[in-house]
N, C-alpha and C positions, 0 to 999 in steps of 0.2 A: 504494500500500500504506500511504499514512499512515495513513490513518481506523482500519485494524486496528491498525496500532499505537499507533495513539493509543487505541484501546479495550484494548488489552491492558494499557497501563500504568498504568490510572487507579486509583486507590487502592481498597481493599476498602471502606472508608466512603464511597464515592459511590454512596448505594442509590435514587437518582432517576433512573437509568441505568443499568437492568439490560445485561448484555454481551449482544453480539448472537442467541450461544447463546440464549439462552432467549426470545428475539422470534422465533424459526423453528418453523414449524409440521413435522411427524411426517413430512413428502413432501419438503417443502426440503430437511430433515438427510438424507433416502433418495438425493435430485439431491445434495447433497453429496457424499455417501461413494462416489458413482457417479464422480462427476467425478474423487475425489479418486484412486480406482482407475484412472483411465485414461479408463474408459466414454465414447465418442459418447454425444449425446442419443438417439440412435436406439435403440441399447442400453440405456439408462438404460429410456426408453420400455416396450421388450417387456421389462424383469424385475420394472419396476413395474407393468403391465399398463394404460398408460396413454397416449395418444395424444403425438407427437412437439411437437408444437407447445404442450402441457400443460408439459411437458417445459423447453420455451423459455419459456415463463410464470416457472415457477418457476426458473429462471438468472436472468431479469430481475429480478426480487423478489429475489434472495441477492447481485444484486451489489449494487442499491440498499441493502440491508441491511449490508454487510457493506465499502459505500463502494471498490467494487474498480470495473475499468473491464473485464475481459475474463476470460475462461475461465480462463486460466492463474493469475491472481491470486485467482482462486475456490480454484483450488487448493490455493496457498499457504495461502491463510485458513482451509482446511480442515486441512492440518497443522498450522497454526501452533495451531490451536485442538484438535486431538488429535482430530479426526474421521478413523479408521480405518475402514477397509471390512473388512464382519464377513464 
């Protein structure tokens, strides 16, 4: 969890490094709020209408992103950043 934290703390005038928020495409932040709710991939899957292993793509891309090692710490980084499931 450092890399989040280390992104969360970095000063407002550091604009050569936007926060990971806005490096996430419109599907990531959807796998996000899925995760963050609880949702299996497989879930995640049938309410985005999008094949399982799509699914798994885009986990791999938000941990790299997001510098976490496993699902659970996706989580986190999902609260920690205020990503609510609507």
């Amino acid at each position: 969890m450092k890399g989040i934290a280390q992104d969360l703390s970095k000063s407002d005038t550091d604009a050569a490094t936007p926060p990971p928020v806005l490096q996430l495409t419109p599907t990531q932040i959807k796998v996000l709020r899925g995760v963050r709710s609880g949702q299996l991939n497989k879930q995640i899957a049938y309410d985005l209408g999008i094949a399982e292993t799509t699914v798994k793509a885009h986990m791999t891309a938000l941990m790299r992103k997001l510098n976490v090692r496993n699902r659970t710490q996706v989580a986190i980084a999902a609260e920690a950043l205020s990503f609510r499931a609507a």
